[in-house]
TISE-835988 format. One record per residue (C-alpha): residue in one letter; x, z, y. Coordinates in nm, 4 decimals. Layout:
# residues N
<rest:A; xx:X; zz:Z; yy:Y>
...
//
This chain:
# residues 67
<rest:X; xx:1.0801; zz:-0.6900; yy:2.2764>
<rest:X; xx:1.0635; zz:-0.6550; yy:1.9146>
<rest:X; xx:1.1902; zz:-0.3011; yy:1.7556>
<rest:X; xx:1.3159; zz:-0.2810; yy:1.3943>
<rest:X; xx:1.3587; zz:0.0866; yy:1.3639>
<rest:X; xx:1.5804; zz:0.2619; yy:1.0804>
<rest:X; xx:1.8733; zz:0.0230; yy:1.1009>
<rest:X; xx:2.1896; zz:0.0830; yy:1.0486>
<rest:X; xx:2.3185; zz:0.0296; yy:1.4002>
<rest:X; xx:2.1287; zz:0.0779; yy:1.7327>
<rest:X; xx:2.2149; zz:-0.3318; yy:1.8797>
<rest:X; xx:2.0457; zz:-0.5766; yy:2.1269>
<rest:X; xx:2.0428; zz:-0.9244; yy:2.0483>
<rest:X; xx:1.8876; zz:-1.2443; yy:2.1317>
<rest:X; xx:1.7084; zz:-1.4292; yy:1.8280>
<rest:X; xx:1.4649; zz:-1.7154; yy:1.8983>
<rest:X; xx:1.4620; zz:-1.6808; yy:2.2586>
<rest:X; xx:1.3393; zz:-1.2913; yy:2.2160>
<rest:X; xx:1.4808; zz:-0.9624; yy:2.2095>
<rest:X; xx:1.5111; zz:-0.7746; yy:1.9526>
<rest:X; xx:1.6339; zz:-0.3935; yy:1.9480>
<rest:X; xx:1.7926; zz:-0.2475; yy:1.6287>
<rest:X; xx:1.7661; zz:0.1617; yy:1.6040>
<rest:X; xx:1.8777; zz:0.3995; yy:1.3465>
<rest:X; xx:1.5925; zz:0.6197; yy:1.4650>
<rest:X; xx:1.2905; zz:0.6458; yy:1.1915>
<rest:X; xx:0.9413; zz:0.5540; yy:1.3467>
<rest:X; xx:0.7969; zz:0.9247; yy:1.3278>
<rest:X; xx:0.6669; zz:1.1110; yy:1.6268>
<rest:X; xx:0.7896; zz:0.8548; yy:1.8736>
<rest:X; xx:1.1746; zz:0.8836; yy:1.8298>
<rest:X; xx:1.2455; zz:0.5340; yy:1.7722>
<rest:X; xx:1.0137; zz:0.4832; yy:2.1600>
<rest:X; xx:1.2607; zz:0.7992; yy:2.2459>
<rest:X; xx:1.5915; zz:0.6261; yy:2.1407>
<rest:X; xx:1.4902; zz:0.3074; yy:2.2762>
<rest:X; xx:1.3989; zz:0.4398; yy:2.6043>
<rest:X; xx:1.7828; zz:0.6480; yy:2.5836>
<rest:X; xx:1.9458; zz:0.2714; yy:2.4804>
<rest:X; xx:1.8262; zz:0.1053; yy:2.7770>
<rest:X; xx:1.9499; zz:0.3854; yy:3.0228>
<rest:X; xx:2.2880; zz:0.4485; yy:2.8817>
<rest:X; xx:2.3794; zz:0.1206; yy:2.7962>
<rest:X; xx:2.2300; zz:-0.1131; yy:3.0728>
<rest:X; xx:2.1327; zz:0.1455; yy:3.3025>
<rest:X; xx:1.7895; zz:0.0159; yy:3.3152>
<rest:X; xx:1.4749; zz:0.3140; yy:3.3500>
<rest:X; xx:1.1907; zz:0.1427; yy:3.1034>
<rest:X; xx:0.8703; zz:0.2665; yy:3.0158>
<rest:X; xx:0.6556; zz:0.1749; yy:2.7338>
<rest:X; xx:0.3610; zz:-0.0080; yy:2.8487>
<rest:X; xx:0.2136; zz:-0.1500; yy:2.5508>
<rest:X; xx:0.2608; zz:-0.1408; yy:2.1865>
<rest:X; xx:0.3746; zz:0.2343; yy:2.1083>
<rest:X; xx:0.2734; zz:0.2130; yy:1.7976>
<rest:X; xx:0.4034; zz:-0.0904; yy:1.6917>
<rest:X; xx:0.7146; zz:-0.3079; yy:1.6834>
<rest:X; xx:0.6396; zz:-0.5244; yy:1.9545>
<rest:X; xx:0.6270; zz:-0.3698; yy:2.2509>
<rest:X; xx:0.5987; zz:-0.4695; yy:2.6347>
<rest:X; xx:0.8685; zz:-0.3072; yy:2.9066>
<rest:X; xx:0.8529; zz:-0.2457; yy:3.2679>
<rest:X; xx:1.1827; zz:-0.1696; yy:3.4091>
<rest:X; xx:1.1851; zz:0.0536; yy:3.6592>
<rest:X; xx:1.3442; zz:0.0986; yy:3.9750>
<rest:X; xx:1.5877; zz:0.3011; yy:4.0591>
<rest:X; xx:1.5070; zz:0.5760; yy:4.4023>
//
């Protein structure tokens, strides 16, 4: 998924066959990773974790299951 943080909305869309995640968070001390993380719970009720690219704007999900 690619992450464009500091937008003016907090959206999911499709573009070129690829996610991409707009947040309003800024990219300091992990709060855009922390909003995104939030997004994907509230909205699609999907658990995610980060499991590559924390620092970056790409980044690789696992989803979770549910217990």
């Amino acid at each position: 998924i690619k992450v464009v943080p500091n937008s003016s909305r907090t959206e999911l869309i499709e573009e070129n066959n690829r996610l991409k995640l707009y947040l309003k968070a800024v990219p300091e001390k992990g709060k855009a990773n922390q909003e995104m993380v939030k997004y994907f719970k509230k909205c699609l009720k999907l658990s995610v974790e980060i499991i590559k690219g924390k620092m970056s704007r790409n980044k690789v999900l696992k989803v979770l299951q549910h217990s």
